[in-house]
N, C-alpha and C positions, 0 to 999 in steps of 0.2 A: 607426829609426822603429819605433814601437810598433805593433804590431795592435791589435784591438779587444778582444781576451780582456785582453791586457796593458794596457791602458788601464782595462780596466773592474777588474782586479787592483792596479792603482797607486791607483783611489780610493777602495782601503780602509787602505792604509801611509800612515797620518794623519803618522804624525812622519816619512815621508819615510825610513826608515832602511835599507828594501828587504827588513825580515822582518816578520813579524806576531808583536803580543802577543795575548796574553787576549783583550782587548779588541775588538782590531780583528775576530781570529779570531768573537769574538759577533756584530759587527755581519754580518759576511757570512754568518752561519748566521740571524740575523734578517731579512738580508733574502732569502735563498732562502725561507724560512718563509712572508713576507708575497708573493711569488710564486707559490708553489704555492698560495696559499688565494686568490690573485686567479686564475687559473687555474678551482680550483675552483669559483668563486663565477661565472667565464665559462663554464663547462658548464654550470650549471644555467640559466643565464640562455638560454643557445641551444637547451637543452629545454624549455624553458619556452614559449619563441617558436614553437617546431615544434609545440608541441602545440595551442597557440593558434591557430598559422594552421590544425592541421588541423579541428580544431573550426568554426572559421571556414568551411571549404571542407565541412564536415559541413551546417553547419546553411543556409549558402547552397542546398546541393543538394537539402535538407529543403524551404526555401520554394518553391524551382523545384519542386519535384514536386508541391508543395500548389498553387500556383497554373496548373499544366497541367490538373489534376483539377479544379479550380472552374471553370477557363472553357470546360467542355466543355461543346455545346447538348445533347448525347444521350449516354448510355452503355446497355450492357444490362442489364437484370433477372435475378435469377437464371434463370429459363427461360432465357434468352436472348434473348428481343422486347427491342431496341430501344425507349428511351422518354427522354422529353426532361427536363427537371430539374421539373417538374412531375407526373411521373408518366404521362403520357399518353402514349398508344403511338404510335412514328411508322411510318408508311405508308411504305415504297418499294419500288418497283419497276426496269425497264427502261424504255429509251427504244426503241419502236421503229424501225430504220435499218438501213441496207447495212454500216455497220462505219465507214465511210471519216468523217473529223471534219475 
């Protein structure tokens, strides 16, 4: 019974003779060639993807940040006062109480 190396070795001895000519010897050095360049051609393609998705998870985390900043009702001024998206200053204080809620 054949392995798999020797199975994949028999379907290059086209005339079946159990040595290699010229010939055959080309095609097996052809198709390692067309392997290594599919090989190469799946690297690039799996960097390609990674870089993609990180861009992707870039510019998602881009929108989440821009849209927490718009829907705030108040942020501070340079001083520091407190003011609402209009510019007008907000008022707070304490409630006062014993503590207990």
């Amino acid at each position: 019974m054949l392995d798999e190396l020797e199975e994949k070795i028999a379907g290059f001895d086209d005339d079946l003779s159990g040595t290699f000519d010229v010939q055959e010897v080309k095609e097996i050095v052809e198709e390692l060639t067309r392997s290594e360049e599919e090989v190469g051609r799946m690297k690039w393609i799996i960097v390609g993807v990674i870089l993609l998705s990180i861009c992707g998870f870039a510019a998602m985390f881009g929108i989440t940040m821009a849209a927490n900043e718009v829907s705030k009702d108040s942020r501070p001024n340079p001083s520091g006062a407190l003011e609402d998206n209009d510019g007008n200053l907000v008022a707070t204080g304490t409630e006062p109480g014993d503590g207990n809620l």
